[in-house]
Each structure stands twice: as C-alpha cells, then as structure tokens.
C-alpha positions in Angstrom: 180.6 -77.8 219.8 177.6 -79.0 217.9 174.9 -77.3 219.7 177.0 -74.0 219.7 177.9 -74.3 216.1 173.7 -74.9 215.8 173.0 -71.9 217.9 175.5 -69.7 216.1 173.9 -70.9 212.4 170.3 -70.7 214.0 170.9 -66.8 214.7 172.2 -65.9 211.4 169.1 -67.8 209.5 166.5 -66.1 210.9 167.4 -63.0 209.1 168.3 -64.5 205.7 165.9 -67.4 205.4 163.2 -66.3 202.3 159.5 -66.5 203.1 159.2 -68.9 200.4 161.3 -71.3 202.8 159.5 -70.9 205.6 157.0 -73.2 207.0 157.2 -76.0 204.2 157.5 -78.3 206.9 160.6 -80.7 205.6 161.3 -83.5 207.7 163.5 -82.9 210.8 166.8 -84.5 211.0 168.4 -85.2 214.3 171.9 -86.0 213.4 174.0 -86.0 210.6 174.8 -89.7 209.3 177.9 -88.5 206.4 175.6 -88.8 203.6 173.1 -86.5 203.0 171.7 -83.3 204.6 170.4 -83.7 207.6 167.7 -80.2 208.2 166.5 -78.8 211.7 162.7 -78.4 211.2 163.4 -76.3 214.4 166.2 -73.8 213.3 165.4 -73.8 209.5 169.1 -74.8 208.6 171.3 -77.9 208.3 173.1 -79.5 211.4 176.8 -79.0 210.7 178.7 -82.5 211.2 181.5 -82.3 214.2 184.7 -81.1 212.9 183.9 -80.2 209.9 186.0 -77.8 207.3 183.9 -76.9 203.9 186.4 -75.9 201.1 184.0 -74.0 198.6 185.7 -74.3 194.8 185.3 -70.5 192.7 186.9 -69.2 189.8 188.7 -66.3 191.3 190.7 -64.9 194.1 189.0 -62.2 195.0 185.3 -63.8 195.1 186.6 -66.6 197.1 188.4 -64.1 199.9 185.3 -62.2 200.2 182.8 -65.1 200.6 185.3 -66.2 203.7 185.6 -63.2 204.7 181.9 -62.5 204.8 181.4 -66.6 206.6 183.6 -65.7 209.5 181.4 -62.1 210.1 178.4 -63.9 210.0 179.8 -66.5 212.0 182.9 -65.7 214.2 182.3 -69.0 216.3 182.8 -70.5 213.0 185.9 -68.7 211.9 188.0 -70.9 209.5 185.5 -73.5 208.9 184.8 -72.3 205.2 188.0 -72.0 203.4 188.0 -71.8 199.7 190.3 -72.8 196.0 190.4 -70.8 193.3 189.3 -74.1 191.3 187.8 -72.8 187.7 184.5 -73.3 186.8 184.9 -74.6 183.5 185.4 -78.6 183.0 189.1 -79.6 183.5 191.0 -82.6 185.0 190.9 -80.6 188.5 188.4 -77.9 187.7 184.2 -78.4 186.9 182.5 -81.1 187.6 185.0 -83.0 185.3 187.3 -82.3 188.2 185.0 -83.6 191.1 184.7 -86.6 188.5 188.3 -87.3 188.8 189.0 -85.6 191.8 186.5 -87.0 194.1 186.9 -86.6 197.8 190.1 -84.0 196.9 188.0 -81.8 194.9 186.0 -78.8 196.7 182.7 -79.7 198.7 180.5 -77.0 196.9 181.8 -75.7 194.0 181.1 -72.9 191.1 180.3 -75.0 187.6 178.9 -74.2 184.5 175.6 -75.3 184.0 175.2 -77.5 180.7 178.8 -79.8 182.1 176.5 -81.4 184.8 175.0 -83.1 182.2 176.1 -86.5 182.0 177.6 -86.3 185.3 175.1 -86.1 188.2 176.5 -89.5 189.6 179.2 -87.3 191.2 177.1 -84.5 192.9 174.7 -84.7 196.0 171.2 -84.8 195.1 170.2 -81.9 196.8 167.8 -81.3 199.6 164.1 -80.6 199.2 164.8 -77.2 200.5 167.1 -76.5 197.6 164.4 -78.0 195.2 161.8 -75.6 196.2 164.5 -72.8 196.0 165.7 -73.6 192.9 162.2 -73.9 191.3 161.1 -70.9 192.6 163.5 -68.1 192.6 166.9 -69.1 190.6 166.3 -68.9 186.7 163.7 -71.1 186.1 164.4 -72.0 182.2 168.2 -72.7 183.5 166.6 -75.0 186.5 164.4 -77.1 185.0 166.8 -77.6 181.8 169.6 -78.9 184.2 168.1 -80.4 186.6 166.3 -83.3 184.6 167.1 -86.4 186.7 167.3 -85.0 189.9 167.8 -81.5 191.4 171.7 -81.3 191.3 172.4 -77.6 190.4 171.3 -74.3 191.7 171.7 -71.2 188.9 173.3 -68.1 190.2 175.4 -66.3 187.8 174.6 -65.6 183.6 177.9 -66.4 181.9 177.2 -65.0 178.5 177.5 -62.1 176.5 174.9 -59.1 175.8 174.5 -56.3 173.1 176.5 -52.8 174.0 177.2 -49.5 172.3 179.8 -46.9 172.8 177.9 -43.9 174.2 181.0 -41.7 173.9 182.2 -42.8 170.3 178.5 -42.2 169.1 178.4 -39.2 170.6 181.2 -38.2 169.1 180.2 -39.6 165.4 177.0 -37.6 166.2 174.7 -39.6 165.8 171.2 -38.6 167.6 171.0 -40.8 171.1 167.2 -39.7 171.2 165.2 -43.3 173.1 161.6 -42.3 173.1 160.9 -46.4 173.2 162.8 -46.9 176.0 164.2 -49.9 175.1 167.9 -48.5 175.9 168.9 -47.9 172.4 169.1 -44.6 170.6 165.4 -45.0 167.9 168.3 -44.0 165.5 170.3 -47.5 165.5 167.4 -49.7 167.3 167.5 -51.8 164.0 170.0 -53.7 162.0 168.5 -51.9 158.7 169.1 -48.2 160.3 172.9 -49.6 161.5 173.1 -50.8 157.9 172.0 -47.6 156.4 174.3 -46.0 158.4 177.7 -47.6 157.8 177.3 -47.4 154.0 176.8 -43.4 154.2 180.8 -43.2 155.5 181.6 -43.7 151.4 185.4 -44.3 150.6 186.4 -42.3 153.8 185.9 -44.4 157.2 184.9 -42.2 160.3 187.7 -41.8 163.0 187.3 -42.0 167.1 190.5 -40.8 168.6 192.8 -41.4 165.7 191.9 -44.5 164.9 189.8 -45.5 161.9 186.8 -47.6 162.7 187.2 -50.5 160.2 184.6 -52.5 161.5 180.8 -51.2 163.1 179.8 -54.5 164.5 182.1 -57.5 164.8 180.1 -59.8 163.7 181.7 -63.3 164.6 181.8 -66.7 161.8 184.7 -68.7 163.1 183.9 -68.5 166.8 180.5 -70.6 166.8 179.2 -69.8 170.3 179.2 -65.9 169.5 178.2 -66.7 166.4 175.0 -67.8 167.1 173.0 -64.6 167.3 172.9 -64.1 163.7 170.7 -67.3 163.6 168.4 -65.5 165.2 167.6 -62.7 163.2 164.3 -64.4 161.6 163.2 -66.3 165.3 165.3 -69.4 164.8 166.0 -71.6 168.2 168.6 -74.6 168.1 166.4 -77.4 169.2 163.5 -75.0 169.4 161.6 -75.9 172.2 164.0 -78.5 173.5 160.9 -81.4 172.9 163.0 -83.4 170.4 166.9 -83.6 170.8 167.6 -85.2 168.0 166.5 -82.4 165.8 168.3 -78.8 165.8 166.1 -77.2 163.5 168.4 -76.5 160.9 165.7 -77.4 158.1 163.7 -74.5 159.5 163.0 -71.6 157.2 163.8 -69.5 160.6 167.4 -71.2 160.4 167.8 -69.7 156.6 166.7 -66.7 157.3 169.8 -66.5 159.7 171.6 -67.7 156.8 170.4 -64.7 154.8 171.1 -62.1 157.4 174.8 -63.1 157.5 174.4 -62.9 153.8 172.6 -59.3 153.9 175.5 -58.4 156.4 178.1 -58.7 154.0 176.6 -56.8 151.5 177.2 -53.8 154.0 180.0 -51.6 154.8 179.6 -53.2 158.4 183.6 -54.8 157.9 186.3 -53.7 155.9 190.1 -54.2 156.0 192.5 -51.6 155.7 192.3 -50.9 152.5 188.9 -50.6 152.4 187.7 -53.9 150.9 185.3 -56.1 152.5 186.7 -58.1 155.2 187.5 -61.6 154.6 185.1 -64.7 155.8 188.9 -66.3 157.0 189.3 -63.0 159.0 186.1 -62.7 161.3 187.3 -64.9 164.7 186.8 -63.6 167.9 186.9 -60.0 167.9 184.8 -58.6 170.9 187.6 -57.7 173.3 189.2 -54.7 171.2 185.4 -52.7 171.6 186.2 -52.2 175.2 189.6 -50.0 173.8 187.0 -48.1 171.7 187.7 -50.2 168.4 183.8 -50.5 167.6 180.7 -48.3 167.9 179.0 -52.1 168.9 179.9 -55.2 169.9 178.9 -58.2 172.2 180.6 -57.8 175.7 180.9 -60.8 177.7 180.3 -61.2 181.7 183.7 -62.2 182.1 184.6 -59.0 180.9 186.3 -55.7 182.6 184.1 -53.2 181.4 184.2 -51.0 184.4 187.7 -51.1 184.5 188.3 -50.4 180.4 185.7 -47.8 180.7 187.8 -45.6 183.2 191.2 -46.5 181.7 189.6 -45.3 178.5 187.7 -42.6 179.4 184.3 -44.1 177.6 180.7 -44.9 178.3 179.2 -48.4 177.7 175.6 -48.7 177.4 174.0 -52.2 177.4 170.6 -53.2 176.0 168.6 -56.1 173.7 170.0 -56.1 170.1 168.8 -54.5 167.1 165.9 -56.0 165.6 165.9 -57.5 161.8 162.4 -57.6 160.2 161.3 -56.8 163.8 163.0 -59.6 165.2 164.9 -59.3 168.5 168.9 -61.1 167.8 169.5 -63.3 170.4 173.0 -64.1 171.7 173.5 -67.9 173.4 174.3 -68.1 177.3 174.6 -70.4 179.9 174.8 -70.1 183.6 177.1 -70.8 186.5 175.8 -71.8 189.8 177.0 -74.6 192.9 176.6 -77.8 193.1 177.8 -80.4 196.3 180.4 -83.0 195.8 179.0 -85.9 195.8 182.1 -87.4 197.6 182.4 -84.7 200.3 182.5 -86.1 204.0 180.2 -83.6 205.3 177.4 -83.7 203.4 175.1 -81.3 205.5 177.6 -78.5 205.9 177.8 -78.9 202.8 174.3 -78.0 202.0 174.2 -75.6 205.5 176.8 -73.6 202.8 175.2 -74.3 199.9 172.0 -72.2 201.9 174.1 -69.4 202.8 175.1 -68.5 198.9 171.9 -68.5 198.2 171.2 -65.6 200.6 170.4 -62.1 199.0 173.4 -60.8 201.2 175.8 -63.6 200.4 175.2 -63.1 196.6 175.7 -59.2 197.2 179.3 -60.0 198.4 179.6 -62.1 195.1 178.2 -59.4 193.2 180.3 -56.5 194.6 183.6 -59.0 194.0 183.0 -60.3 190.6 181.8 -59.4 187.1 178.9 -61.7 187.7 175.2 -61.2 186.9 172.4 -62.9 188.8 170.9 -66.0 186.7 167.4 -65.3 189.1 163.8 -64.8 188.6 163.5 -60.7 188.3 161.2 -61.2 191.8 163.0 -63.7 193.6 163.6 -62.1 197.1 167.6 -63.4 197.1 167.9 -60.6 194.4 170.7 -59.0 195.6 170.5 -55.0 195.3 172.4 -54.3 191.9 174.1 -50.1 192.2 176.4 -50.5 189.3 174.3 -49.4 186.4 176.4 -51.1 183.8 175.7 -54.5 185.6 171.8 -53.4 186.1 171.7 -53.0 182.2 173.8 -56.1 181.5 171.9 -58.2 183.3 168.3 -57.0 181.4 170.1 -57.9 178.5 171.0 -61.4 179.3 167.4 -61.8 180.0 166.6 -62.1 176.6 169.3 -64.6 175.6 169.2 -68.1 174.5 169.9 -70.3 177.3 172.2 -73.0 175.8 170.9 -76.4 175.4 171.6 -78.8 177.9 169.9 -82.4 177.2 171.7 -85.4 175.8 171.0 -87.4 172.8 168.3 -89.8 174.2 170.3 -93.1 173.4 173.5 -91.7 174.4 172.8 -90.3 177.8 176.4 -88.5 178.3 176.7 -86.9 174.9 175.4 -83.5 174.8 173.1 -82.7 171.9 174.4 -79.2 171.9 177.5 -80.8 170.8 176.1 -81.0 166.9 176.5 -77.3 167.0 180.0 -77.7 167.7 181.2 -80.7 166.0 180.1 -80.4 162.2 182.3 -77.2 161.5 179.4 -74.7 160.9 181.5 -72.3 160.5 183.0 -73.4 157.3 179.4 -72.8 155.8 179.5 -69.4 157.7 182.6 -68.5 155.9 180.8 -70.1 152.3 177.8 -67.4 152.9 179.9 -64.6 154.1 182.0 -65.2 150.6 179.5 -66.2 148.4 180.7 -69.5 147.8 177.7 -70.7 148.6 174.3 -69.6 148.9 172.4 -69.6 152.1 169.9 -72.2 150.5 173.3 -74.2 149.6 174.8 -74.0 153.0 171.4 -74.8 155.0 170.9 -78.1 153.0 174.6 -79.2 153.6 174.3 -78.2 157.3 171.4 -80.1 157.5 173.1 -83.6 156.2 176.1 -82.7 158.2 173.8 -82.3 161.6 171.9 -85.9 160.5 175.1 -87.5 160.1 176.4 -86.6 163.2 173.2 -87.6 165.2 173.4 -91.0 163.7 176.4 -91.8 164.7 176.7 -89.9 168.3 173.0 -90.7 169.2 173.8 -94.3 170.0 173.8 -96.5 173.2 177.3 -97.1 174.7 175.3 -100.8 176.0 
C-alpha cells in the first residue's frame, strides 16, 4: 500500500507543484517516524504513513464535501482517506485552535483557523515543513504570514475574513445619481469622497429619498457599538492601531492621526448621513451592527462582510452590488480591519506527514478553486502567486481588490505576557463608550482621545505582565 499510495500522490503533484517549489532541494525522508513530515526529494510530496485517515476540520458543509469530493478524483486509490468535520473556524471549546488545545488528538488533523487565535497557542500545532515555509513566504499574503508566524512557521493564509466598501448600483441608479468612473477606481467620481456623500445626503431636506417603498433613513451605517467595524473611521486621517506593529505596548491612540478619526466620526454626525424615523439624528445608543439590512436594499452603502450572501441577496432582490476601496476624507483612503483564515496541522495528529501531504494539496491553485467555487471566501494571496485560483464571479474579483487595502488585524502579544493579545486593548477598554460621547457631543474628540489614551495605558499595565 505505501508505494502505491506514493505512486498515486507522485502522479497528481507533478501537475500542481508551483515552480517556486521545485528544485529547493529539502532533505529526503525515507519513512515516516509519527512526528513530523517526512518529504520525497524524489516525488516532491510527503510519504503518507500506512493506514492513515486525515479528517480536515472547515466551517461549512458544503466546502468540506467538495474538498472530499475533489481528494477522491484526484486520488481514487485514495478514496476515503480524507474525510472532513464541519468544526468552525472561530476559537471554541471544540472549534479553533482553542479546540485542538482542548481537543488534542480528537480534534481534526488540518484544520481552518483564524489567523490572530494562533497566537499564544503554537505549542499545539505542527511546526510546519520547510516546504510550507517557502510557500507561505512567498505566495500566501505576506503581511498576514510574517505577522503570525513569529516563532515558528505554524500557519498558512488562504482566505480574507473581513469586510470591504460596497454600493448599491441599482438604488443609485434609481436615486440618479451620475455613475460616471473616469478614475477607475470603481466608484462613481460623483460619491468617491466622504465630503461629496456628505454633500449629498443633506440636499434630501425634510423629505428622505425612497427605493422601493421604503425610506432610506440611513446612507452609510456607520457602526460605534460594534468595535471591529468600527474601526474604519479611525482611519479617515491615516491612523494605524499599533502603527507599524514595532512597539506593542503602544496603540497609537496619542496620535494626531487617531483624533483626526475622532473628528471624522464627529463631522459624520453633523450630516444627514443617520436619522430615525422622525427625522432626527440617530442616536449614539442606536448605531450597533447594522450592515446586514444593505443587502435587502436598506442603504445606498455599507460594509459587506466575506461571510456574507451577496450573490444570493442580489438575485432574491433583484439588485447590483458593486465593491471597491472607500471614500477618501481629506484624500485619505478609510480602511476597514481584517484578518485571515488559513490551515494549520494538529500538533497531536498521528500522522503527521499526511498531514502535511494535505496541507500541500489545499494549497494547490485547483484545490483552492474548489474552495472558491463552494464558499464565500476570498484568497488572502500575493496578487502573483501562481496558486491564485482563477476568480469568474465578478462580485468576488471586486471584493477581494477591496480587501487588499484593509488593515490586517494585529496579531502580536504584549511582550511580558506572551499569550495576551495586544489587540485585545482595542477590545477591552470599552471604546465605544467614547464613540458614543463623540457621536453625542458629550465629549469632544480632544476629550475622548485623552481618556482613551489613560484607559489603553491602564490596561497595558496591568495585562502586560509576566504570568512567571
């Protein structure tokens, strides 16, 4: 069985391995010991161990069906060696990497995770193969790579799990407002800016525009409550939490860039951007999550996330999503937060080179076409990586150029507290509150930043401590 299972994988990798692979010369393996991958220099692959059964963990049905589907084509003297668990990709008692954590042996062998929950827990995943390391630096996204993978080469990118700028074609059609692009930056030259979409709104007056019956209360949900969605408006002066990620124990909140956020939320509510049904502006306590009613044509824009049906809303509502960067403020670019999803090996899995001869396959242009064409999901690769799969669906073609311009979530840990995320001061020091303070005039933005700022320090103090 070995050296048929060896042939079988050897004929399938000659077509799918990239150039970039080829040649590097990694040391040849002759037989799998149970605890790391064990590479033929000869075939280009990893030996698969005798007997061995690799349950991949993914966050959906469908995905998981067609990746076994696809396995047993490509390798019908493999048939039912790759099975699979709809396992959830997010951090759980038996989802994540949290899950492998607690899981162990019983959690999948390669599984789907989200990038920044490694962090903290690389003792439980396989320290990946050179192979992987030269794959991952090279063709995955590199900023999403080299974050992650900081003590070892643990994670491979794949997928953007994050949200990007979009406008209703049909409603602004409709509205008519000129859809002219001489810039060609995929957004009508009429409402490329924040200022023009400002200028805009307040022209309605005391009677709001209509799009099939319903009144458009709000033009741009602009989120306070929900922090991660949030963030953009941060960035409407060039502000970066953590700017360039040299000093983790400093979010930049002092930074005029992070006021001038501050102010744009500010200038925001000045504007008939979002008003309740009676016409008055839209309270701070009332501005959550809001995103998912755009895709029912509630909002000329919004932020759509990757997780989202917009293929299916746009047919069951008869509309036409376009996708872009967002509008600029003062010339500045917005920029939403994302993170990525990508596989990783349990680091208690019995077979650790199937493991990684699997791990291989994903990361084949053809593989990640099957995940394309059964997912939402975008690929988290360099634009001239030769595993970019071939994207038809325009929608995901423009999402995906979007997401390219997002910030990628930090993912380091305070230095003397190596398993608390410094992304978590974000989280932790209820931002929003002063969100909600600016949006209200409560407080001014040079009053909120100063009291975000002690908050943040506080909170560093007392996370950014050794657990010795």
């Amino acid at each position: 069985m070995k050296k048929l299972v060896l042939l079988v994988l050897s004929l399938l990798a000659v077509g799918t391995l990239s150039a970039c692979k080829q040649e590097r010369g990694y040391t040849d393996c002759e037989e799998p010991d149970g605890t790391q991958a064990c590479w033929s220099a000869e075939d280009e692959l990893f030996r698969w161990e005798d007997g061995a059964v690799i349950e991949i963990g993914v966050d959906s049905d469908s995905m998981g069906a067609a990746l076994v589907a696809k396995w047993d084509a490509d390798f019908p003297e493999l048939e039912g060696m790759l099975t699979f668990r709809n396992y959830g990709s997010a951090n759980g008692a038996s989802s994540g990497v949290e899950g492998i954590e607690t899981g162990q042996g019983e959690a999948p062998d390669v599984a789907l995770v989200i990038d920044n929950e490694v962090t903290g827990r690389q003792a439980n995943l396989l320290p990946l193969h050179e192979y992987f390391q030269d794959l991952g630096s090279e063709q995955t996204l590199n900023t999403a790579y080299e974050a992650i993978n900081t003590v070892g080469t643990h994670y491979l990118p794949a997928f953007y799990d994050g949200m990007t700028f979009s406008w209703n074609k049909t409603m602004l059609e409709d509205l008519g407002v000129d859809l002219t692009d001489e810039n060609g930056d995929n957004l009508p030259d009429a409402i490329d800016t924040w200022e023009e979409i400002f200028a805009w709104a307040d022209g309605f007056g005391e009677t709001r525009p209509t799009f099939n019956g319903n009144e458009i209360l709000e033009v741009f949900p602009i989120s306070l409550d929900e922090t991660w969605s949030a963030y953009s408006s941060l960035t409407a002066e060039g502000w970066k939490l953590f700017g360039d990620g040299s000093d983790l124990t400093d979010p930049g909140f002092g930074d005029p860039e992070f006021l001038g956020g501050l102010e744009f939320i500010q200038e925001f509510s000045t504007h008939d951007m979002s008003v309740d049904e009676t016409g008055a502006k839209k309270a701070a306590s009332a501005m959550g999550w809001r995103w998912d009613a755009y895709l029912d044509g509630a909002y000329p824009f919004s932020l759509v996330g990757t997780w989202m049906d917009v293929d299916g809303k746009e047919t069951e509502n008869n509309l036409d999503f376009k996708f872009s960067a967002m509008p600029t403020y003062d010339g500045q670019v917005l920029s939403p937060l994302m993170k990525t999803k990508g596989f990783v090996i349990n680091g208690f899995t019995e077979n650790p080179s199937a493991a990684s001869e699997v791990l291989r396959w994903l990361y084949t242009k053809e593989t990640l076409e099957t995940i394309m064409d059964s997912s939402a999901y975008l690929p988290a690769l360099e634009a001239d990586a030769e595993i970019y799969p071939d994207i038809d669906s325009e929608n995901k073609a423009e999402f995906a150029a979007g997401m390219a311009l997002n910030h990628i979530e930090p993912a380091g840990a305070l230095p003397e507290a190596p398993t608390q995320r410094a992304m978590n001061v974000y989280y932790s020091i209820g931002i929003n509150e002063f969100y909600r303070a600016v949006w209200d005039g409560t407080k001014t933005p040079t009053e909120a930043q100063t009291e975000i700022v002690a908050a943040a320090t506080t909170w560093i103090t007392e996370n950014n401590v050794s657990g010795d």
